[in-house]
C-alpha positions as a printed Julia matrix, in Angstrom:
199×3 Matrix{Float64}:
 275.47  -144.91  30.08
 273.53  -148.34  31.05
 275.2   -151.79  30.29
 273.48  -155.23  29.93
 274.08  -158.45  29.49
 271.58  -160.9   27.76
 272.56  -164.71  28.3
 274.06  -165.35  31.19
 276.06  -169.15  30.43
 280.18  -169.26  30.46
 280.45  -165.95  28.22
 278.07  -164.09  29.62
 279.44  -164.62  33.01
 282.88  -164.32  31.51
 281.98  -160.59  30.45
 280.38  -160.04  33.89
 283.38  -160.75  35.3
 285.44  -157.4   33.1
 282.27  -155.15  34.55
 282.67  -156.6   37.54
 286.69  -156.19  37.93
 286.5   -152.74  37.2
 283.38  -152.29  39.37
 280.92  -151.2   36.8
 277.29  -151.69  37.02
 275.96  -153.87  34.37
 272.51  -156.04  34.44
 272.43  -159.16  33.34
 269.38  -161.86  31.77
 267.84  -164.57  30.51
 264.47  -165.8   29.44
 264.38  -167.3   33.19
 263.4   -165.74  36.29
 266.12  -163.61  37.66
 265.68  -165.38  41.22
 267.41  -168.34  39.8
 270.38  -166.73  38.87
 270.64  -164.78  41.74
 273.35  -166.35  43.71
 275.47  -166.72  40.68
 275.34  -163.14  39.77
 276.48  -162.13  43.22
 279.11  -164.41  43.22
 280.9   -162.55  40.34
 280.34  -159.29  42.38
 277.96  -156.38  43.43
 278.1   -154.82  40.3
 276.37  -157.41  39.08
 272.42  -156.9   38.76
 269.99  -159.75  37.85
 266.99  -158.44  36.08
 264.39  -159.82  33.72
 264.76  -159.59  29.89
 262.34  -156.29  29.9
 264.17  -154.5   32.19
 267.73  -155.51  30.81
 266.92  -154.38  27.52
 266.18  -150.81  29.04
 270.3   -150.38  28.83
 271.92  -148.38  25.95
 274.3   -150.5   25.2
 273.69  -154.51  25.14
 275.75  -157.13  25.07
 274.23  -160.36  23.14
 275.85  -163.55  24.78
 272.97  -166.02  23.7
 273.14  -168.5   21.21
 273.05  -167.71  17.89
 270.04  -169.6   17.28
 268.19  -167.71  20.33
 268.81  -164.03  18.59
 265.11  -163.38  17.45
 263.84  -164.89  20.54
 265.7   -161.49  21.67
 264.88  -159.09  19.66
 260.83  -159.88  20.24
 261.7   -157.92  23.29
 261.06  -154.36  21.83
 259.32  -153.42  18.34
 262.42  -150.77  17.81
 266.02  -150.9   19.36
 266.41  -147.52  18.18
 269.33  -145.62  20.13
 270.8   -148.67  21.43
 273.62  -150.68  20.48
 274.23  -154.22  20.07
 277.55  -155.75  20.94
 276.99  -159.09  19.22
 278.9   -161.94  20.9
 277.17  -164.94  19.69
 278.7   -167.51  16.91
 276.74  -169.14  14.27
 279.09  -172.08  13.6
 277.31  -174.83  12.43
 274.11  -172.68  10.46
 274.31  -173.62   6.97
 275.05  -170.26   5.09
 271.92  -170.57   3.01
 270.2   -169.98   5.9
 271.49  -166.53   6.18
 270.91  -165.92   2.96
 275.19  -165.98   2.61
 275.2   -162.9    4.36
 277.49  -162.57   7.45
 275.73  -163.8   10.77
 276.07  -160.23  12.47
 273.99  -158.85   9.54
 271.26  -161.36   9.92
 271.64  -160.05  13.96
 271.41  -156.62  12.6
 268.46  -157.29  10.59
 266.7   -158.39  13.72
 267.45  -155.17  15.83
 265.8   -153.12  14.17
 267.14  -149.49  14.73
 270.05  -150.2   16.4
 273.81  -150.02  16.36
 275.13  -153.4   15.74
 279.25  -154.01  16.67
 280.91  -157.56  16.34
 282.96  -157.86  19.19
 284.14  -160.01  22.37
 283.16  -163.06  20.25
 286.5   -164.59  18.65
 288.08  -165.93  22.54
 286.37  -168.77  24.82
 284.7   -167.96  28.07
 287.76  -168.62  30.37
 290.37  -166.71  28.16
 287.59  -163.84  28.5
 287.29  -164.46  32.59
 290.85  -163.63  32.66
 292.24  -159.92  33.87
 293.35  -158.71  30.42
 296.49  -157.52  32.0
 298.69  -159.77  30.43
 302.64  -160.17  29.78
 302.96  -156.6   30.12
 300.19  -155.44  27.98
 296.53  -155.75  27.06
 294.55  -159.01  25.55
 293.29  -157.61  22.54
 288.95  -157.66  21.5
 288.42  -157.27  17.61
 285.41  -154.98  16.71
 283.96  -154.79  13.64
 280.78  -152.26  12.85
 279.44  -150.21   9.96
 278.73  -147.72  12.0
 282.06  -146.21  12.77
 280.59  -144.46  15.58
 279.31  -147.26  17.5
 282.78  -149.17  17.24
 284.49  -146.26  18.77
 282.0   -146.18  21.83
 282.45  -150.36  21.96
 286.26  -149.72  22.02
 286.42  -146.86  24.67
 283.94  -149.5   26.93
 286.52  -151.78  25.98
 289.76  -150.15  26.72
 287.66  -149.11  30.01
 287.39  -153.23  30.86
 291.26  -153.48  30.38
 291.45  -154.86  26.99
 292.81  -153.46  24.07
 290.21  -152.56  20.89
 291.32  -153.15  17.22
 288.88  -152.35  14.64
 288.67  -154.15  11.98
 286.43  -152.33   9.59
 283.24  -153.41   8.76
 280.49  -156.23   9.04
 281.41  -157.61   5.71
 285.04  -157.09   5.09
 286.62  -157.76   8.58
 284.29  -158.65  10.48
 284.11  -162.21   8.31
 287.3   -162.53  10.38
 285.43  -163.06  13.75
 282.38  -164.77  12.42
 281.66  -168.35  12.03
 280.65  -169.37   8.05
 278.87  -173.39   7.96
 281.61  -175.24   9.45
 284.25  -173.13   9.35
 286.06  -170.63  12.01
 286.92  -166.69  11.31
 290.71  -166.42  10.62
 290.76  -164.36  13.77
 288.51  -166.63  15.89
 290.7   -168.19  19.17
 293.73  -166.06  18.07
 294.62  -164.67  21.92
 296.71  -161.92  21.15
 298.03  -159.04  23.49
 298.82  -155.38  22.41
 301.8   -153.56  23.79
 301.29  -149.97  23.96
C-alpha cells in the first residue's frame, strides 16, 4: 500500500509528521517544484518523500490537505481515480452553500474524483493538535471518519489506528459526516472537539 500527501502547508506537514513517527513511507506535493520543499520534508524525517503532483498521485491511498478551493486544481491530475481513495482533509468554511449546490463539501470533492473512494477524515483538529503524538492521557486522540463506502472507512481507520490515533466512524457523507464539515459560516458540531478514546 502507497501513501501520499497533496498540500504540504501546517496540515499537511502535521500528517507527515504521524507517517513519519511511525516511520512509514509516504510522498508528499504541491503544484511547486519538489526542490523547494525539500529541506522541509527532511526535516520531519526520512520517511518523508518529496515528489511532484504526477508522481504523488501514483499512491493508493491520498490524503487531500489543500484548500478547499484548490480541489479541482487536483483532480485535473488524472482523467479517473479509479482504485484509489481519497482521505479528504480540506474545509470549505466560508463557500456559500449554493455554491455546492447544498450538498456536503466532501460530495462536491467526491464528484471531482471521479472513481474513487472518498473518506472524510483528519479534518475536524488544527495542524498542531494533529503534530502531536496521539498518545495522550493514557489513551488515543480520536480522528472521525465518515464514508459511504463502508469499505474504504475501515481501510482509513486501520491506517489510522496504525498512526496512533483512535478511528470512530461516523456513518456516512451526509448524515455524520455534516459533523466534520464546514456549511457557509458555520463549524461541524464535531469540528475542534479534541477528544481521546480509552480502550
Amino acid at each position: 500500500m502507497s501513501y501520499a500527501i497533496i498540500g504540504f502547508g501546517n496540515i499537511g506537514q502535521a500528517l507527515a509528521r504521524a507517517f513519519a513517527r511511525n516511520g512509514i513511507e509516504v510522498s508528499v506535493a504541491t503544484t511547486r517544484d519538489p526542490e523547494s520543499f525539500a529541506s522541509v520534508a527532511a526535516a520531519i524525517g526520512p520517511t518523508i518523500i518529496p515528489e511532484n503532483l504526477a508522481e504523488a498521485v501514483k499512491a493508493d491511498i491520498i490524503f487531500l490537505a489543500v484548500r478547499f478551493e484548490s480541489h479541482q486544481d487536483v483532480a485535473k491530475a488524472l482523467s479517473t481515480w479509479q482504485g484509489k481513495t481519497i482521505v479528504d482533509v480540506t474545509n470549505a468554511y466560508g463557500v456559500p452553500p449554493e455554491e455546492l449546490g447544498g450538498q456536503a463539501s466532501s460530495r462536491a470533492v467526491a464528484q471531482a474524483f471521479t472513481g474513487s473512494r472518498l473518506v472524510k477524515g483528519f479534518n475536524h483538529l488544527v495542524a498542531a493538535v494533529i503534530a502531536q503524538d496521539p498518545a495522550a492521557h493514557g489513551g488515543r486522540r480520536v480522528v472521525f471518519l465518515a464514508s459511504d463506502d463502508d469499505g474504504a472507512a475501515t481501510e482509513i481507520g486501520a491506517l489510522a489506528d496504525n498512526l496512533g490515533f483512535a478511528p470512530i466512524k461516523l456513518g456516512g457523507l451526509s448524515e455524520g459526516g455534516l459533523l466534520v464539515q464546514a456549511r457557509g459560516k458555520t463549524w461541524g458540531h464535531l469540528i475542534f472537539k479534541d477528544l481521546v478514546k480509552f480502550d
